[in-house]
C-alpha positions as CSV (number, residue, x, y, z in Angstrom):
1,X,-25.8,-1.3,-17.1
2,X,-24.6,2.4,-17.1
3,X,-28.1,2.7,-14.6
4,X,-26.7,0.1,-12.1
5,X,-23.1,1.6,-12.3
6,X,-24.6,5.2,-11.3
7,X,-26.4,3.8,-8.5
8,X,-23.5,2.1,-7.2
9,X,-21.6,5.3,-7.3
10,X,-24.5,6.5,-5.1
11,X,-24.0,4.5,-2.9
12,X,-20.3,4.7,-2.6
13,X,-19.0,1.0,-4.3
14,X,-16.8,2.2,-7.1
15,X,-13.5,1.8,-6.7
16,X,-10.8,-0.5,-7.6
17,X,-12.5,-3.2,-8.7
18,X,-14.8,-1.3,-10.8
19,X,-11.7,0.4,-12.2
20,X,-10.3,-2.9,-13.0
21,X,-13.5,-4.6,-14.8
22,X,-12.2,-4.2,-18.0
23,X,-8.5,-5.4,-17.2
24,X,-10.5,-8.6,-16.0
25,X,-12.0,-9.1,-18.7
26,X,-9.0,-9.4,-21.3
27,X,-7.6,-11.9,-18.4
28,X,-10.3,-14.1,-18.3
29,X,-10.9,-14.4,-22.2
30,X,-8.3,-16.8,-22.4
31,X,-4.4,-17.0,-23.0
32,X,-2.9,-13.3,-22.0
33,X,1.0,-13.1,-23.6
34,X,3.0,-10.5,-21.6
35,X,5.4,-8.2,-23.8
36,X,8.9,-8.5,-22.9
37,X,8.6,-11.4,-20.6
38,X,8.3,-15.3,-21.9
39,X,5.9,-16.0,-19.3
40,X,2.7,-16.8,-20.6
41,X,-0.8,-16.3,-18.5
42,X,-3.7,-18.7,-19.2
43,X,-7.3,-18.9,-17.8
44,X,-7.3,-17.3,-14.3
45,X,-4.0,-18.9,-13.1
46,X,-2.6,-16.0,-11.9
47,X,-5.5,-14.9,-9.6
48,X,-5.5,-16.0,-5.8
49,X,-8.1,-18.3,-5.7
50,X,-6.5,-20.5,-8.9
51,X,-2.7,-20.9,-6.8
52,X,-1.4,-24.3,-5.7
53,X,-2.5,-25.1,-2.1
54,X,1.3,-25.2,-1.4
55,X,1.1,-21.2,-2.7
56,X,-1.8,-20.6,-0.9
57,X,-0.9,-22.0,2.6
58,X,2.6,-20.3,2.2
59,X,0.5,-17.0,2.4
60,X,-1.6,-18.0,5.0
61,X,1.3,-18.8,7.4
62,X,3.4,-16.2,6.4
63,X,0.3,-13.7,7.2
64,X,-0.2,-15.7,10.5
65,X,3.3,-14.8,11.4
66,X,2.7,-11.0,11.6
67,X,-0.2,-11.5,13.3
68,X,1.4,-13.7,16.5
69,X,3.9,-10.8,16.7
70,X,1.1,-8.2,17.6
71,X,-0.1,-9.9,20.6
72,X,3.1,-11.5,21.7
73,X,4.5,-7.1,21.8
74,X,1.2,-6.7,23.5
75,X,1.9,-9.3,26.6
76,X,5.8,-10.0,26.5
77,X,6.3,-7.1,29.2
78,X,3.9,-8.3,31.4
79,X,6.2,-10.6,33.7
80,X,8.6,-7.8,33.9
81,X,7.0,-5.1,36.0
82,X,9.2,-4.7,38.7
83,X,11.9,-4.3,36.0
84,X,10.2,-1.4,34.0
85,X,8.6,0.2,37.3
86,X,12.0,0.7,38.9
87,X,13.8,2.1,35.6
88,X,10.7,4.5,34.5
89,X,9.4,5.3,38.2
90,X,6.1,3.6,37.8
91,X,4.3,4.4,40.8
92,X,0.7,3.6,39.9
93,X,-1.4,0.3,39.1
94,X,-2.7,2.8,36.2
95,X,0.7,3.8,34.8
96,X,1.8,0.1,34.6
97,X,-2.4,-0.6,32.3
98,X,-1.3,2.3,30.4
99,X,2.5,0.7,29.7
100,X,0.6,-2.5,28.5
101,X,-2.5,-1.1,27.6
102,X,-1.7,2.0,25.3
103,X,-0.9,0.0,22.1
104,X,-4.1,-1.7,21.9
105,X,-5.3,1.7,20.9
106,X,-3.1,2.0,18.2
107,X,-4.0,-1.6,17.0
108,X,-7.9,-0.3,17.4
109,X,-7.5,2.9,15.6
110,X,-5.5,2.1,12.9
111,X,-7.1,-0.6,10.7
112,X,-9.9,2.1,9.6
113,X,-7.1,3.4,7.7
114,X,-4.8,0.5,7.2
115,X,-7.9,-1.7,5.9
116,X,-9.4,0.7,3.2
117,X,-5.9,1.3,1.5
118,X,-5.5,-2.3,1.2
119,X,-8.7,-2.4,-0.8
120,X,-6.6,0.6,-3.1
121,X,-3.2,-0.6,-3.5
122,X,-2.8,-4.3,-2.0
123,X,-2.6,-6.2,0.7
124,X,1.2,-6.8,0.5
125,X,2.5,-3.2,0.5
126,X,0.6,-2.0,3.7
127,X,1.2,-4.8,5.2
128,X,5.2,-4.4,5.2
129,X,4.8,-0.7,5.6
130,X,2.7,-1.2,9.0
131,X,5.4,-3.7,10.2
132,X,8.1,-0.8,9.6
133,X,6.6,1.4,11.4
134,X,6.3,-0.9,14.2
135,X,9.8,-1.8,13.6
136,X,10.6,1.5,14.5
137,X,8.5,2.5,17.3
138,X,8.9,-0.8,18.7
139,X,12.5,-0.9,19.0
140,X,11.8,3.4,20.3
141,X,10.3,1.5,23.6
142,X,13.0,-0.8,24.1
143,X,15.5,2.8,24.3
144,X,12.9,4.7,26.2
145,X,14.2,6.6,29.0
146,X,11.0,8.2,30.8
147,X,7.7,6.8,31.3
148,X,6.4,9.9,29.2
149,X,8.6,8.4,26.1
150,X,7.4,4.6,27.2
151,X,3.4,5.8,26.1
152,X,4.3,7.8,22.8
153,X,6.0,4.8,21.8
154,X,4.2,1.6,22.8
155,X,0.7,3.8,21.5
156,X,2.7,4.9,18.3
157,X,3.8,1.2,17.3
158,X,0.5,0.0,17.7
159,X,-0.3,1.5,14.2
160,X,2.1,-0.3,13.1
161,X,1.7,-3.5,15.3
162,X,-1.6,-3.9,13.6
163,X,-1.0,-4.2,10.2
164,X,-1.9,-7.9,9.8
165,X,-5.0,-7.2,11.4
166,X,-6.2,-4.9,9.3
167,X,-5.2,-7.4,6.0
168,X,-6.6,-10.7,6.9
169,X,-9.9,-10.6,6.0
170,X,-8.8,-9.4,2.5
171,X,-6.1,-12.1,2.5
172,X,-8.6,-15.1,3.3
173,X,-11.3,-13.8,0.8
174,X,-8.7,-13.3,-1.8
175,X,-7.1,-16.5,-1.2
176,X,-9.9,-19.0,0.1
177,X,-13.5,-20.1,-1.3
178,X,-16.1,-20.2,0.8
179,X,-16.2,-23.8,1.9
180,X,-12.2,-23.9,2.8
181,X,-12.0,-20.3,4.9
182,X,-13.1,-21.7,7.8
183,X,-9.7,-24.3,8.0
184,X,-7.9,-22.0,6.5
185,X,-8.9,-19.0,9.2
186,X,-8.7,-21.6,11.8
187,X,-5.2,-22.3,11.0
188,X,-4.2,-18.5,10.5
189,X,-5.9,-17.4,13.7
190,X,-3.3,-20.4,15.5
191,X,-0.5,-17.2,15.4
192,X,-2.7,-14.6,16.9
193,X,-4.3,-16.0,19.6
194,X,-0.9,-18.3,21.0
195,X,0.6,-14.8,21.3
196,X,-0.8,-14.1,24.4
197,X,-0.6,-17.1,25.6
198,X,3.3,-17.9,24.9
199,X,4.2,-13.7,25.0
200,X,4.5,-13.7,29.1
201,X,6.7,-17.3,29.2
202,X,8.6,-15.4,26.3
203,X,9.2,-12.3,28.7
204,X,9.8,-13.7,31.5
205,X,12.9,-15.4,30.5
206,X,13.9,-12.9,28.5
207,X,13.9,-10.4,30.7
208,X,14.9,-12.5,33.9
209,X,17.8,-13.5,31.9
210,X,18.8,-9.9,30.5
211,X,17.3,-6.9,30.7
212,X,13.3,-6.0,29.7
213,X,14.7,-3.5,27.0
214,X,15.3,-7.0,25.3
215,X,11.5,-8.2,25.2
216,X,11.2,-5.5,22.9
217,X,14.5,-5.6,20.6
218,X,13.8,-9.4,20.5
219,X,10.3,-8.7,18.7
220,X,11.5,-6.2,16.9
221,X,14.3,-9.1,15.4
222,X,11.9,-11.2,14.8
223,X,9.6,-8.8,13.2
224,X,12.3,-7.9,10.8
225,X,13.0,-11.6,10.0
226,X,9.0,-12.3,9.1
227,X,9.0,-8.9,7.0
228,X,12.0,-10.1,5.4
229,X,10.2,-13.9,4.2
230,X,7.0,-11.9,3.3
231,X,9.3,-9.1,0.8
232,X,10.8,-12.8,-0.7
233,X,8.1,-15.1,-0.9
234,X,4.5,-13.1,-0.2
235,X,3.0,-12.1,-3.5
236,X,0.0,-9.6,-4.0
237,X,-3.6,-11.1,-3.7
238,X,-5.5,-8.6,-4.1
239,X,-7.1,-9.1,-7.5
240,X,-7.6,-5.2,-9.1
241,X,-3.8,-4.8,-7.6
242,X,-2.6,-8.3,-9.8
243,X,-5.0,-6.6,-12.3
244,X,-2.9,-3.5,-12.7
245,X,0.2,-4.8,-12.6
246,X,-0.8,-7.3,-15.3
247,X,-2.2,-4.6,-17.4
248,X,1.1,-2.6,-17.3
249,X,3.2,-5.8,-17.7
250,X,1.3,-6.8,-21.0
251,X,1.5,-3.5,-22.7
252,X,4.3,-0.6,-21.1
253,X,3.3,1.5,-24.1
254,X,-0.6,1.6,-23.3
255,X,-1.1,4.7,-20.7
256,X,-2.5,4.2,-17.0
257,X,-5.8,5.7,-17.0
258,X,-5.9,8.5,-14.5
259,X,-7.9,7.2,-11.8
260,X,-5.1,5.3,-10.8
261,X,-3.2,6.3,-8.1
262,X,-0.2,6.9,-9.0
263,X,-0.9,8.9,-11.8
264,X,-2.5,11.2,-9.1
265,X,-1.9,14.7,-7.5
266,X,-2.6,15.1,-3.8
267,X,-6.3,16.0,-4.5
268,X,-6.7,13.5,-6.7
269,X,-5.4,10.6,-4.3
270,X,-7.7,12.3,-1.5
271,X,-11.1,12.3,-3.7
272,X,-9.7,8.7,-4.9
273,X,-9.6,7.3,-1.0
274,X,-12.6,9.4,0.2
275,X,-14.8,6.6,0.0
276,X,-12.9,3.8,1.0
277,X,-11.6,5.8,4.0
278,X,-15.1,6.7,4.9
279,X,-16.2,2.9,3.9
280,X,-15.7,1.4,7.3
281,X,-17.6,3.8,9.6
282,X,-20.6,3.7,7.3
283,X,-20.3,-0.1,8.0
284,X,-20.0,0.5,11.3
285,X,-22.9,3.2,11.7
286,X,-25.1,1.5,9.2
287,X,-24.9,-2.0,9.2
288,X,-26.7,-3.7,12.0
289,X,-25.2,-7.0,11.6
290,X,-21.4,-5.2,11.8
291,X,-22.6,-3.6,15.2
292,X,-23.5,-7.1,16.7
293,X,-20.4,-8.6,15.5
294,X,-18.4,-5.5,16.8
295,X,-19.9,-5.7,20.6
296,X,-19.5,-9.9,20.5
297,X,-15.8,-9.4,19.8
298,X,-15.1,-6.5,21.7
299,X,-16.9,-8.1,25.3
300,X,-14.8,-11.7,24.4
301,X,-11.6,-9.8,23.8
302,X,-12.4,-7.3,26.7
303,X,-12.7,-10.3,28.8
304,X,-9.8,-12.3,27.7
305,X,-8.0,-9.5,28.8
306,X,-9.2,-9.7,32.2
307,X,-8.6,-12.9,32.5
308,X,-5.2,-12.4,31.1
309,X,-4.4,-9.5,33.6
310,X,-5.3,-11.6,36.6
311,X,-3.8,-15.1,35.7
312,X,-0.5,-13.9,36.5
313,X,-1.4,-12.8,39.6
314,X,-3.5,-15.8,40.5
315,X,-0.3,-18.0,40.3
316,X,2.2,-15.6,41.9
317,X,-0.5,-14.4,44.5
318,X,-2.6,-17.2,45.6
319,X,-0.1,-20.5,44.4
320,X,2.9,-18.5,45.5
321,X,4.8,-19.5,42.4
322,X,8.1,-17.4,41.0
323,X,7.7,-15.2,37.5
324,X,9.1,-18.0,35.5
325,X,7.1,-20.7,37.2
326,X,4.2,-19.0,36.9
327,X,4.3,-18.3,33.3
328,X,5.0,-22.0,32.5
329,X,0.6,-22.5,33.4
330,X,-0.1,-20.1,29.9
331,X,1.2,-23.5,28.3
332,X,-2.5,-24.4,29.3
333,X,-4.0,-21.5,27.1
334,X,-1.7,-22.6,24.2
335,X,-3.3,-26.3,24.2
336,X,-6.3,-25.0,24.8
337,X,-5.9,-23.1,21.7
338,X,-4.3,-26.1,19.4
339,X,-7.3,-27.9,20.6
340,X,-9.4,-25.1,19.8
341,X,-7.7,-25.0,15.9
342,X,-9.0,-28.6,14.9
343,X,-12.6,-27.6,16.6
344,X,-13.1,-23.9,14.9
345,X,-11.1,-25.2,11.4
346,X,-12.4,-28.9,10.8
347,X,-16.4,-28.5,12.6
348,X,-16.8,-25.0,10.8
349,X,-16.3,-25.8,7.5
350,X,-18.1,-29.5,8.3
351,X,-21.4,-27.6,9.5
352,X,-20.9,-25.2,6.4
353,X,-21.0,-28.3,4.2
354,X,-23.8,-30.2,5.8
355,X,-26.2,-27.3,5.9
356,X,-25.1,-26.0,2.2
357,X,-26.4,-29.7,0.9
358,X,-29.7,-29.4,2.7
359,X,-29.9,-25.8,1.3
360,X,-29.2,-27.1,-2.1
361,X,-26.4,-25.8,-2.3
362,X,-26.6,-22.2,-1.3
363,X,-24.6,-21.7,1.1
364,X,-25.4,-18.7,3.8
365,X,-23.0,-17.0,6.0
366,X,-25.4,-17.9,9.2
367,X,-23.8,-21.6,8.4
368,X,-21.4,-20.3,10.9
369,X,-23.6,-19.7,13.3
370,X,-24.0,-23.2,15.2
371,X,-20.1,-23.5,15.8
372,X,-20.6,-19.9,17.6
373,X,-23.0,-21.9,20.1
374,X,-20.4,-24.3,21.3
375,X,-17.7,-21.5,21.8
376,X,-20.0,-19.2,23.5
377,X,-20.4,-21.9,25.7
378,X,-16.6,-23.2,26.0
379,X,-15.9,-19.0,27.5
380,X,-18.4,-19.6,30.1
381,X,-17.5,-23.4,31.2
382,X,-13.9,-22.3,31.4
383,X,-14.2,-18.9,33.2
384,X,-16.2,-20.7,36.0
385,X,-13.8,-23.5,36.2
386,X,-11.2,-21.5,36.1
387,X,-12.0,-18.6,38.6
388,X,-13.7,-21.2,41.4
389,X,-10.8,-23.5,41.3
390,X,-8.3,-20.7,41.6
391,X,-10.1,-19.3,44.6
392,X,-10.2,-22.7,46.4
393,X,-7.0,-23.1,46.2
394,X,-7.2,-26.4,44.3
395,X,-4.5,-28.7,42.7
396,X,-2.5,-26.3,39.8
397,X,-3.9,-28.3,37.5
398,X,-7.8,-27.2,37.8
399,X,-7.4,-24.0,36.9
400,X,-5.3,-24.6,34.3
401,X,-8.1,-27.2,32.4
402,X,-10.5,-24.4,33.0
403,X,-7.6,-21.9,31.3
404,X,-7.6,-24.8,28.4
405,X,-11.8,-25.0,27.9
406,X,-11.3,-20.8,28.3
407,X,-8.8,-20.4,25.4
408,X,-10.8,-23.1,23.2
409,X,-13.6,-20.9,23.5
410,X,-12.6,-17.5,22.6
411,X,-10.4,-19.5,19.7
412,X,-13.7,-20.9,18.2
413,X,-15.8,-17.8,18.9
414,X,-13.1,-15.0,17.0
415,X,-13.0,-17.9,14.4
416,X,-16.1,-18.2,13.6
417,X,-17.1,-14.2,13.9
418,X,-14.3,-13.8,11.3
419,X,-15.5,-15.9,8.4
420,X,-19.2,-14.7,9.4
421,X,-17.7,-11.3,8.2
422,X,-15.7,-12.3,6.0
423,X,-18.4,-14.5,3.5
424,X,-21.1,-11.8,4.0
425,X,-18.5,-9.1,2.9
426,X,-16.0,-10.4,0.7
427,X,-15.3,-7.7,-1.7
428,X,-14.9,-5.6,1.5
429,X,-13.6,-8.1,3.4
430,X,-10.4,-6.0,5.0
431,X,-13.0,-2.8,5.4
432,X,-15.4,-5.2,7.5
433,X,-12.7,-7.1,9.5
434,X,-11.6,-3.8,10.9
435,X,-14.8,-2.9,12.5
436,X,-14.4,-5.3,14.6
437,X,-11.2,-4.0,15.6
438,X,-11.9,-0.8,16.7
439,X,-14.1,-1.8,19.5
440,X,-12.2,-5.5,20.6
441,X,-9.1,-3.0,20.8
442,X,-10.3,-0.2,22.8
443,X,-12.3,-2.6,25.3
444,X,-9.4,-4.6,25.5
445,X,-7.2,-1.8,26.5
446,X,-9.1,0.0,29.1
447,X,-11.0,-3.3,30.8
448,X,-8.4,-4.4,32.7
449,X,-8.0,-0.7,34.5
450,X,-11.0,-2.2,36.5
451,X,-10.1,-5.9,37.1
452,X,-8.1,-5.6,40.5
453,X,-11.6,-3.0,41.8
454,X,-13.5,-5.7,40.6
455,X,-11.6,-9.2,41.4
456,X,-10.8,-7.4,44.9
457,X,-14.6,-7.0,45.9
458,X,-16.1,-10.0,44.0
459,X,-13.2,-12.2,44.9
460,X,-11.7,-14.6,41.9
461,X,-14.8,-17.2,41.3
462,X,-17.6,-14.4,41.5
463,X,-15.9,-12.1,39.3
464,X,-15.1,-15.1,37.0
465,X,-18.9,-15.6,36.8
466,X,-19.7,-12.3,36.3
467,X,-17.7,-12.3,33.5
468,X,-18.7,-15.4,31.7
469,X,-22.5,-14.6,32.2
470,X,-22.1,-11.4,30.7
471,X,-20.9,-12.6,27.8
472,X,-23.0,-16.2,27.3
473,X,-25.8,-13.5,28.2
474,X,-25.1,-11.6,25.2
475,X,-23.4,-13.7,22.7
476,X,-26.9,-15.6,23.3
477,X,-28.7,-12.7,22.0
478,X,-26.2,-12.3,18.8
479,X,-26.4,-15.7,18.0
480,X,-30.2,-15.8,17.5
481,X,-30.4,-12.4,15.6
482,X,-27.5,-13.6,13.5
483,X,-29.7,-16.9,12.6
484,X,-33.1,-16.0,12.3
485,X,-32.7,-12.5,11.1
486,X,-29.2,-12.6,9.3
487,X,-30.3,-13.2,6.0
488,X,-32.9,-10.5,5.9
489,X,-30.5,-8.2,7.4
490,X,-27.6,-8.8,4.5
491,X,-30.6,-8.8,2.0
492,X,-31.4,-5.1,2.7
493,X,-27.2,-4.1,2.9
494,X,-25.7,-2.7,-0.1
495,X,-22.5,-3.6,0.7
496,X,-23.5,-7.5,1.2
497,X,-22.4,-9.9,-1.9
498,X,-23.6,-12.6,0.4
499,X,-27.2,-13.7,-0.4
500,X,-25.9,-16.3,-1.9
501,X,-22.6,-17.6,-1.0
């Protein structure tokens, strides 16, 4: 044993939960009393995975909150560009990108820091503290007064903004077993993925109706509201965190040992969070089956945001439509993405089951896999519907079925990607999840500075193709390394606790 533990300091996996091991123990031996409370514990009721569904769904939604609130900040201020360019003297197509584009980079950059302290002190404290500090920077852009002020803010609140980013993976491995997380991600990833599709309609009225400082005070109102419900009703699920509050809770009297961190000096909470910190880009740099994932996400989301950059000009453009008209066609990408909930939620988890049985009931994270075919192929049916249809000129309502099979797709795709990463790295779940950030951020912020150079020479249906061949090209690719290769890969990872799921 003391052999194995050394090795695993080698290699970097002692933290927390090693910390912890003994607390765990005393939990699960039965009955715990807690001194100076008439609560009593018993079995594992107290852990995550034993709450009520009720408890457990509460979570999950309240979780799915803060993350439609990141993407809805991210395209609210789209529909209001003449607004914003007049007040701040935006001059340039790439000052208005860098206005929309410049707290994506924020939301990439900070989950390698965000993720790894979750895995140190709880999901539920970083994830209020990153909503305050969007809070603050958020409402900052809503004052600004020079386009200068505009960028420190919108990239500053983006470390904020991404706070329930960086936490979900942890949340849905601490909350969910393996054969639920793919409903239960299905469900949570509803709130992400309608804020871009609901966040113009959103500004649009709200800023034809007042002024666009309001897109941002309203978000920041509501962002204060969902941090409030989480404070009430969100408790901790991150095990070694329960564990340590348990501990202190059954016995005030028995001292913290000192490798906790708040026993700790300023060196001692740096050696403390040297590996986590470091924990995602060794994943990153290391793990072959975290770079695949990484460059699948960051090409879907680079592309969404393409496409999300020139649907509004499609509509205004080519149909002619007013601002508040033309939002109304992103109600398309919200059905599409409803739709796309009951696909990614109820065939993930039905594949999962189905291919466990034959397995005798080992389950493998490449169970994901075939649901990953169908939404590889939804992005590319939809991009070419959508982009030849526009061009042509056809009835409103082509391109917005092709907007519909579009929004299905990428729903299905991020889906499945997440619980991929999340069942092959669940104790590191939060660590792994923001890997994929980084990239799907950055790509997402800087692709659209070449959408009108390319859209203008390739016109709206060739561009569209391009863009949906690139990526059934290489999501191809990832699929069948991820199928025929994935188990070997995880079995040579030392951070995998996968093999068998």
């Amino acid at each position: 044993m003391e052999t194995k533990r050394a090795e695993a300091e080698l290699l970097g996996h002692v933290d927390c939960h090693e910390i912890t091991k003994s607390f765990s123990k005393d939990v699960e031996a039965g009955p715990v009393e807690i001194q100076g409370d008439a609560q009593t514990i018993h079995d594992n009721s107290h852990l995550p995975k034993s709450w009520s569904r009720s408890k457990k769904w509460t979570a999950t939604f309240i979780l799915s909150a803060f993350a439609f609130l990141q993407p809805l900040s991210e395209t609210m201020l789209a529909p209001a560009r003449v607004q914003v360019s007049s007040d701040l003297h935006v001059s340039q197509d790439y000052e208005w990108l860098l206005v929309n584009s410049l707290i994506l980079v924020g939301v990439g950059l900070s989950p390698l820091l965000l993720a790894p302290l979750s895995e140190v002190y709880g999901r539920k404290p970083i994830l209020v503290t990153g909503t305050i500090v969007f809070l603050v920077w958020n409402t900052g852009c809503g004052t600004a007064a020079t386009l200068g002020q505009m960028f420190a803010f919108r990239l500053l609140s983006g470390f904020g903004a991404c706070a329930a980013d960086a936490v979900t993976g942890g949340f849905i491995s601490d909350l969910w077993d393996a054969e639920e997380r793919g409903k239960a991600f299905a469900i949570f990833m509803a709130g992400p993925l309608l804020g871009p599709a609901l966040g113009p309609i959103c500004g649009a009225f709200i800023s034809q109706g007042t002024t666009w400082r309001w897109v941002f005070y309203a978000t920041s109102i509501a962002s204060a509201v969902v941090m409030f419900i989480a404070i009430v009703f969100l408790h901790e699920t991150y095990e070694p965190r329960i564990q340590t509050l348990l501990h202190r809770k059954m016995d005030k009297e028995t001292e913290i040992p000192e490798k906790w961190p708040n026993k700790q000096g300023v060196m001692d909470f740096l050696k403390l969070m040297r590996t986590p910190l470091q924990r995602p880009f060794r994943m990153l740099g290391t793990q072959i089956i975290m770079q695949l994932l990484a460059f699948y996400m960051a090409l879907l989301y680079g592309t969404m945001f393409l496409f999300l950059f020139m649907y509004p000009i499609m509509w205004t453009e080519l149909y002619g439509e007013s601002v508040r008209i033309g939002s109304l066609n992103y109600i398309s990408l919200s059905i599409g993405l409803i739709i796309g909930v009951n696909i990614a939620g109820h065939l993930n988890d039905y594949i999962y089951r189905k291919l466990k049985a034959r397995n005798n009931g080992i389950g493998r994270p490449e169970f994901r896999v075939p649901t990953m075919i169908l939404g590889t192929a939804l992005v590319l049916v939809g991009l070419l519907w959508w982009g030849w249809s526009g061009q042509a000129k056809l009835h409103w309502i082509m391109p917005n079925i092709g907007s519909a099979l579009f929004a299905m797709g990428v729903y299905v795709c991020s889906g499945c990607v997440s619980i991929y990463t999340i069942d092959t790295y669940p104790q590191y779940a939060a660590s792994a999840i923001s890997t994929n950030l980084v990239l799907r951020s950055i790509t997402a912020a800087f692709f659209p500075l070449f959408a009108p150079y390319m859209f203008n020479a390739l016109g709206l249906g060739l561009g569209a193709t391009v863009l949906g061949c690139s990526f059934a090209a290489f999501g191809t690719v990832v699929i069948a390394i991820l199928w025929f290769f994935g188990e070997s890969l995880r079995a040579k990872s030392p951070y995998c606790a996968a093999i068998n799921a």
